[in-house]
N, C-alpha and C positions, 0 to 999 in steps of 0.2 A: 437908630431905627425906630419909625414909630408904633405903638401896640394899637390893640384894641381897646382903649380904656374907658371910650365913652359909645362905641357900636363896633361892631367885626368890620375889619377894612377887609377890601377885596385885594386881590391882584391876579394873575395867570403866569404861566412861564414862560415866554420871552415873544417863541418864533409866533407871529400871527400871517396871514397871508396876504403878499407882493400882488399890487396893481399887474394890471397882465401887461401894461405898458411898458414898467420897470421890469416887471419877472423877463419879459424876453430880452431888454439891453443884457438883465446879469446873465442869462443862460447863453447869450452870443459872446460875452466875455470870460465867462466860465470855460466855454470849448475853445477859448483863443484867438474867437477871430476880431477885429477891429472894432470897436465902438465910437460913437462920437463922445469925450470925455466931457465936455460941456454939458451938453444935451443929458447924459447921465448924471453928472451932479445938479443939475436942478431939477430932473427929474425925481432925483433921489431926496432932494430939498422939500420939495412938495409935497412925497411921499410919506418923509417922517410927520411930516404937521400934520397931514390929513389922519394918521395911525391915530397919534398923540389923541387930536382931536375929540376921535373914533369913540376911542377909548371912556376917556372923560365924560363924555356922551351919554354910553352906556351904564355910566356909573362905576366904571374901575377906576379906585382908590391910589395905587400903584403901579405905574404904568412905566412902558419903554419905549422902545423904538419898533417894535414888531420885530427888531432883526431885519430890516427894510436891504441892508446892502451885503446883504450875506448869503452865499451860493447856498449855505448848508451851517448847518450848525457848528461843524467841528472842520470842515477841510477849507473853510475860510482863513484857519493860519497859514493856508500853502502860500498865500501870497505875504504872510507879514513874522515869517520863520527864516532866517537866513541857513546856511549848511543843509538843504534839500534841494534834491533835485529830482526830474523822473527818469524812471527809471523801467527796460523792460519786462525784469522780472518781479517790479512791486508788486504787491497784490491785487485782484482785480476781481470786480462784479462780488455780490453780496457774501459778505462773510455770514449768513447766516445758512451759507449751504453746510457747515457740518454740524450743527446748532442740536440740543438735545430736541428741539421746537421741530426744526425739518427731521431728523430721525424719528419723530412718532409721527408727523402727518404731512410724508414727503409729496402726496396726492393735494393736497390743499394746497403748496405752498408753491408747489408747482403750477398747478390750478390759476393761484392768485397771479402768482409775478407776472403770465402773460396776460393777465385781466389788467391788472393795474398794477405795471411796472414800476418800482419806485427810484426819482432821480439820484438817491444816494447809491443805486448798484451801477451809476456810471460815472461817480465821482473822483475825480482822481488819486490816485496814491501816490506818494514818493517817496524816496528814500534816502536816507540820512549818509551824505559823502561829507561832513564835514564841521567843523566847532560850529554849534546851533548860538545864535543870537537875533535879537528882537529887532528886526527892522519894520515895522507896523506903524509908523511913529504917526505916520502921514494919513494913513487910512484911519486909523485910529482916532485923531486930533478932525480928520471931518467928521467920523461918525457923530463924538461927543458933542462939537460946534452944530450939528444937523440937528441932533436932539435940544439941546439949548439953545436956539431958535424957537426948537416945536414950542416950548415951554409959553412964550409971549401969548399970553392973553388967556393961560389956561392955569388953573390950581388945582393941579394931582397932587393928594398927601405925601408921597415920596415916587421919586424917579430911578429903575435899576437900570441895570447896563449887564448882559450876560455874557460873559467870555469862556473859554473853554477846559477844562480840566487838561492837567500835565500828563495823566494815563490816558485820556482819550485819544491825545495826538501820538502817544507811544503806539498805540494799537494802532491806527488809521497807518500811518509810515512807518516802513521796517528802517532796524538799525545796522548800517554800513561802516560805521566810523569810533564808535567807542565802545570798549573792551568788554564793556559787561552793560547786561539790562539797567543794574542800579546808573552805572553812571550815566546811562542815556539819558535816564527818565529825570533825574536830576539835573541835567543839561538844558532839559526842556522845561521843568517847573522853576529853573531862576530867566527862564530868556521870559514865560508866560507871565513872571512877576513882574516886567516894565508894564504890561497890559493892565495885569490889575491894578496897579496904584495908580498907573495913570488914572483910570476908571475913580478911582474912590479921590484920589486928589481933584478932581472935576464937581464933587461934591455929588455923584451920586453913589447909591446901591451896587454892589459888586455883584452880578450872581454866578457863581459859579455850576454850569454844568456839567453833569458828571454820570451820565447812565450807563459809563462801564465800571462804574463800581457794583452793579448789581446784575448788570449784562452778564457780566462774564462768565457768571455759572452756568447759564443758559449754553453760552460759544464754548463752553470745556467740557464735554459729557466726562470723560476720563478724569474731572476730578472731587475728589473727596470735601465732603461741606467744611473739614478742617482745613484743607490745602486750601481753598477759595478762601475762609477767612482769616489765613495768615497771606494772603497776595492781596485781601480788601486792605491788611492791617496796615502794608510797606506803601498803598497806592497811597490812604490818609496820610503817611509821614510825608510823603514826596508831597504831595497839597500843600500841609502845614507849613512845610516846607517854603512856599513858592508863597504863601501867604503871612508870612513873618513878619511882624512890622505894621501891619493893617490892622486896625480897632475891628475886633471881632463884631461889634454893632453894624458897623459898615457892608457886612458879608452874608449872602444868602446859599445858602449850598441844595441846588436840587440834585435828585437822581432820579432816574426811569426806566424802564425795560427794555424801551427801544421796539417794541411792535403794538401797534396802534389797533390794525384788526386781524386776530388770531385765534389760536386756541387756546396759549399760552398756559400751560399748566405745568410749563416747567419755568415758570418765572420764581426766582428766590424770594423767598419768604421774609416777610421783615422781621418776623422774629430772630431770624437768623443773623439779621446784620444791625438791626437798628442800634446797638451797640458802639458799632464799627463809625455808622453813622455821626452819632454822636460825639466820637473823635477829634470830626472835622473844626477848627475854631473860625464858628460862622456863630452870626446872631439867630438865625432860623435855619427850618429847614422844611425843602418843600420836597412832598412824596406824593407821588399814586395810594388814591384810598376811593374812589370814585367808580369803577371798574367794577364788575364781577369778579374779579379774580383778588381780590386786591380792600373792599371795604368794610368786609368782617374783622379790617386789620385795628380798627381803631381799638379795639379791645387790648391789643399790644401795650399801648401807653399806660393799663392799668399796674403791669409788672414792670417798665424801662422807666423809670422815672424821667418827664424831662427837666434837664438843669434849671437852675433858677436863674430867672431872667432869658431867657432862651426862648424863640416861638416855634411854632408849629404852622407850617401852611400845608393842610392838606386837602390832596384837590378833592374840589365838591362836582365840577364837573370833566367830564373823559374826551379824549379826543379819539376813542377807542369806539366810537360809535354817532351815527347821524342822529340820533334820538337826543333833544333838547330837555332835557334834564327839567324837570316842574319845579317852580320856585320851594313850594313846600316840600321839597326831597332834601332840595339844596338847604332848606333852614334845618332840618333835622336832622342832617348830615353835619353843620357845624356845632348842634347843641348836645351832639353827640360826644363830640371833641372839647366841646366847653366842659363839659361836664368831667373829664376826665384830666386837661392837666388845665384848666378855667381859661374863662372867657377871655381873659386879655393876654393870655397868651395864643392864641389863633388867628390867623388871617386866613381867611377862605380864598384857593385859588384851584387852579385846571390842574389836571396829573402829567399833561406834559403840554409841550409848543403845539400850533395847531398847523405849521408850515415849516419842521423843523430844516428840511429841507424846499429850497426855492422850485415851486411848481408841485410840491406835494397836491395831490386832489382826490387825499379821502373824505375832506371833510370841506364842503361846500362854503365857499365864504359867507353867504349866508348865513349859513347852520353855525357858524363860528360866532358870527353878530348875535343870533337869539339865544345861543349859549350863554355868552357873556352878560347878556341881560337879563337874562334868569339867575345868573351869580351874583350881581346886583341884587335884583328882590329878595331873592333867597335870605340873602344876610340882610335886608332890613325886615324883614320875616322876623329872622333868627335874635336882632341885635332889641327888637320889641319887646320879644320875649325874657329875653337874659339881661338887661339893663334897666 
């Protein structure tokens, strides 16, 4: 994995946002009905180039695929999880209705969802009837093939690839078939391990996403800051787990909150877990520090030491707000972080996807573009000064 050793690289975390072309083929095939598969794979062909393209463009240093063929961040495994099915009594519409979040500002959130509904409260759930194993192989091998394509004629310092954490898919689909949580969850961190290494044997960045490691305090009012960080402690084993074998350089590990605009003041503290974080054996790690709730955090890293050799990507700009971030916030923001665990351990990137879900529309594709462009200046702002 490359450092910052002669300026701050950039990158962002994964989801950026789908042509309205391609968003409607996936949202007509996400609800089941017919598509033409042709006409979607070269639509979807186009779609990663023009992302890649995009990107490079702007001056992002480590780029992807935007997540171009993907309903959603995490329920994209329903189709590449074998032993699931649906199910009537899965769970349905947002789990953030018992949330410590909706328990103090049940008038906002109420408020919002009929403002601006989000597509993950009609995502599907299913539920686990049977031995879980990776059948992805095929959806997979075009993602990676679409992306290496995009690559012809462009030179991004490195290329990741985000797939989904082994507890995200535990939560999203209940378990019907094996005897106890441990062995679900362990069921599903060796079927997600064909995924990753596929991902790292293609020679790119693994990223693993993972925002119910820090979610979940939010979705449990009823539980104690110890009981949350002995279920963060079992989630990193089931990870390490699923990541065995993989060159920890090869591995990016983000986590997020999971609400973009809110009040969020029951989001967990990183003090509380950066620790736990730390666990994971990934070469970096990327966190929200951009936000209001969330950027006074950088002061953390003066007491958690990070590892040696280990980086730090913490985002410089929010997807938690339309307001484009000023290049000199964004440089101060990284010399912030330089200055605490140094300069060539830091890639400056976003605090979470800007599309984590396909058809999100908090944040205007636009405002995504001069985002990113400001994250560019920003760090050569920042990398003027520090090098």
């Amino acid at each position: 994995m490359k450092r910052s050793t002669h300026r701050i690289l950039t990158t962002h975390a994964g989801s950026l946002p789908r042509p309205s072309d391609l968003l409607e083929l996936i949202q007509t095939r996400a609800a089941g009905r017919r598509v033409d598969d042709t006409a979607q794979d070269s639509r979807l062909r186009e779609a990663v180039g023009e992302i890649v393209r995009k990107q490079v463009e702007l001056g992002v240093d480590v780029v992807d695929d935007g997540e171009m063929s993907k309903p959603g961040f995490i329920h994209y495994v329903n189709e590449r999880l074998a032993g699931f099915e649906p199910s009537p009594d899965a769970p349905a519409g947002s789990t953030w209705a018992r949330s410590r979040e909706v328990q103090a500002f049940p008038e906002f959130y109420e408020w919002f969802g009929r403002a601006l509904p989000s597509p993950g409260s009609t995502a599907a759930h299913l539920a686990c009837t049977g031995p879980i194993a990776y059948k992805g192989h095929t959806l997979l091998q075009a993602d990676l093939a679409n992306l290496t394509a995009a690559l012809e004629g462009v030179s991004p310092a490195e290329v990741f690839v985000p797939a989904i954490s082994p507890s995200n898919v535990e939560e999203w689909n209940r378990n019907k078939f094996y005897k106890t949580p441990e062995e679900y969850l362990f069921a599903i961190a060796d079927a997600m391990r064909e995924e990753y290494r596929a991902i790292v044997d293609a020679g790119f960045l693994l990223q693993i996403d993972d925002p119910r490691l820090v979610t979940y305090w939010i979705l449990n009012p009823g539980m104690s800051l110890a009981q949350c960080r002995k279920w963060c402690d079992a989630r990193v084993e089931a990870l390490n787990h699923a990541l065995r074998g993989i060159p920890e350089d090869r591995v990016r590990f983000h986590t997020c909150y999971g609400i973009n605009m809110g009040p969020r003041v029951h989001d967990m503290e990183l003090k509380d877990v950066a620790d736990i974080i730390l666990k994971v054996r990934a070469g970096a790690y990327s966190l929200e520090a951009a936000n209001p709730r969330h950027e006074h955090e950088w002061r953390v890293w003066r007491d958690v030491k990070l590892p040696e050799g280990k980086i730090l990507i913490p985002g410089v700009i929010t997807q938690s707000s339309v307001l484009v971030e000023h290049p000199e916030l964004i440089a101060q923001r990284i010399e912030r972080f330089a200055g605490v665990v140094g300069r060539e351990n830091v890639i400056a990137g976003s605090d979470c996807g800007f599309a984590t879900f396909a058809g999100s529309m908090e944040i205007h594709p636009s405002i995504v573009w001069a985002k990113l462009g400001a994250l560019a200046e920003g760090a050569r702002i920042a990398s003027r000064r520090l090098f």
